[in-house]
C-alpha positions as semicolon CSV with decimal commas, in nm:
position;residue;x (nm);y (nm);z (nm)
1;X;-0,363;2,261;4,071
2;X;-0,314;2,144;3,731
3;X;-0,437;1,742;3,688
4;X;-0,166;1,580;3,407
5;X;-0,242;1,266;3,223
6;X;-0,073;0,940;3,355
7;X;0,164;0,769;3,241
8;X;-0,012;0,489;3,076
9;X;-0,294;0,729;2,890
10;X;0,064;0,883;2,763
11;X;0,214;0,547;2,667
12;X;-0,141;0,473;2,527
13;X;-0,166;0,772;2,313
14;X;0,218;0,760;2,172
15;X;0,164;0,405;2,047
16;X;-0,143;0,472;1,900
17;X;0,035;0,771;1,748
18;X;0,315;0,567;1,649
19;X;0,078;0,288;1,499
20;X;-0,117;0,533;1,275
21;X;0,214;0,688;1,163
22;X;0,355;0,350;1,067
23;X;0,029;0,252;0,862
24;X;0,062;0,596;0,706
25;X;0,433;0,513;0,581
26;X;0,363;0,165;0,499
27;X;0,031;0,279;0,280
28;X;0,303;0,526;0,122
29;X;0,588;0,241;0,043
30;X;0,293;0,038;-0,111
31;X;0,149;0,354;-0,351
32;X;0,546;0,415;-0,464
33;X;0,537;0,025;-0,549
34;X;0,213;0,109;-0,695
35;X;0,334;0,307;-0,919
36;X;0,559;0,146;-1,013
37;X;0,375;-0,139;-1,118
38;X;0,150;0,062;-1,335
39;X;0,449;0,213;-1,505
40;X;0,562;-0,136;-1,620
41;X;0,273;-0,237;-1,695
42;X;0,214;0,060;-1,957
43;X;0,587;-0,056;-2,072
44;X;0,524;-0,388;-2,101
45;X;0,726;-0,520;-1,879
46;X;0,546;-0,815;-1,787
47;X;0,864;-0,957;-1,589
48;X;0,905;-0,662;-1,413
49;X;0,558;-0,650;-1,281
50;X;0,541;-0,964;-1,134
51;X;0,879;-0,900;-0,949
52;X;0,703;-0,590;-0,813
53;X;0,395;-0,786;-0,717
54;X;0,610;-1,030;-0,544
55;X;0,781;-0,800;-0,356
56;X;0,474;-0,643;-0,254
57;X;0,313;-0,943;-0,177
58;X;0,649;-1,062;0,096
59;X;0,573;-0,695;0,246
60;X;0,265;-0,724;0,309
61;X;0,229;-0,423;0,137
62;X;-0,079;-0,519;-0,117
63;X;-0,263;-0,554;0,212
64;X;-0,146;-0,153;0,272
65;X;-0,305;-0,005;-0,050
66;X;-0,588;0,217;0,008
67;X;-0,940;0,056;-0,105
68;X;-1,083;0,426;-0,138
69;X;-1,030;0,633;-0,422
70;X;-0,863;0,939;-0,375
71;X;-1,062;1,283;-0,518
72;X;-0,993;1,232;-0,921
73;X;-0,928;0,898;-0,862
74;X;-1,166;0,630;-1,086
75;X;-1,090;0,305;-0,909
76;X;-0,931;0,274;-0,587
77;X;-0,545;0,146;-0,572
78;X;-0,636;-0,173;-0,417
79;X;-0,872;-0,263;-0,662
80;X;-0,626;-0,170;-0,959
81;X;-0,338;-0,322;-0,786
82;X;-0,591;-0,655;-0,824
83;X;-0,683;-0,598;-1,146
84;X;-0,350;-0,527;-1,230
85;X;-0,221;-0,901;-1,075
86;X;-0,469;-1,077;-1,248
87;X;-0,357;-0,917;-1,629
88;X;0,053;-0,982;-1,555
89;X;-0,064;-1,343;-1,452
90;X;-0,227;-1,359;-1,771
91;X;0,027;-1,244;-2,006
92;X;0,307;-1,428;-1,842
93;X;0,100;-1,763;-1,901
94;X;0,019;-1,696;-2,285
């Protein structure tokens, strides 16, 4: 006689499941915004940036980068992002 999980370890496990896979696609939305930040940054497109940080910011998705560098990687994304914020703010106010 085979012993099967209940119902609540089930519903326990799926919205864990569900939780980790949402952080996962929120930490991706937030790298693609990423990104994109850098890229107009290198462009200097000063506006630009700070309309990505904003909407990043309203997301809740500078709060989603990673804070670990990846293999390759020199400083992690949530550092840059940071570093990054703090540089637009500067040029925008000169």
């Amino acid at each position: 006689h085979e012993m099967k999980p209940s119902s609540t370890w089930n519903k326990a496990n799926n919205e864990l499941l569900l939780s980790s896979l949402e952080a996962r696609e929120k930490e991706l939305e937030a790298l693609v915004y990423f990104y994109t930040l850098q890229q107009q940054y290198l462009t200097h497109s000063y506006e630009g940036c700070q309309t990505t940080i904003d909407t990043m910011e309203a997301a809740g998705l500078d709060d989603a980068l990673p804070d670990v560098a990846a293999a390759g990687d020199v400083i992690p994304p949530a550092e840059r992002y940071y570093q990054l914020k703090d540089a637009v703010a500067a040029r925008l106010s000169e």
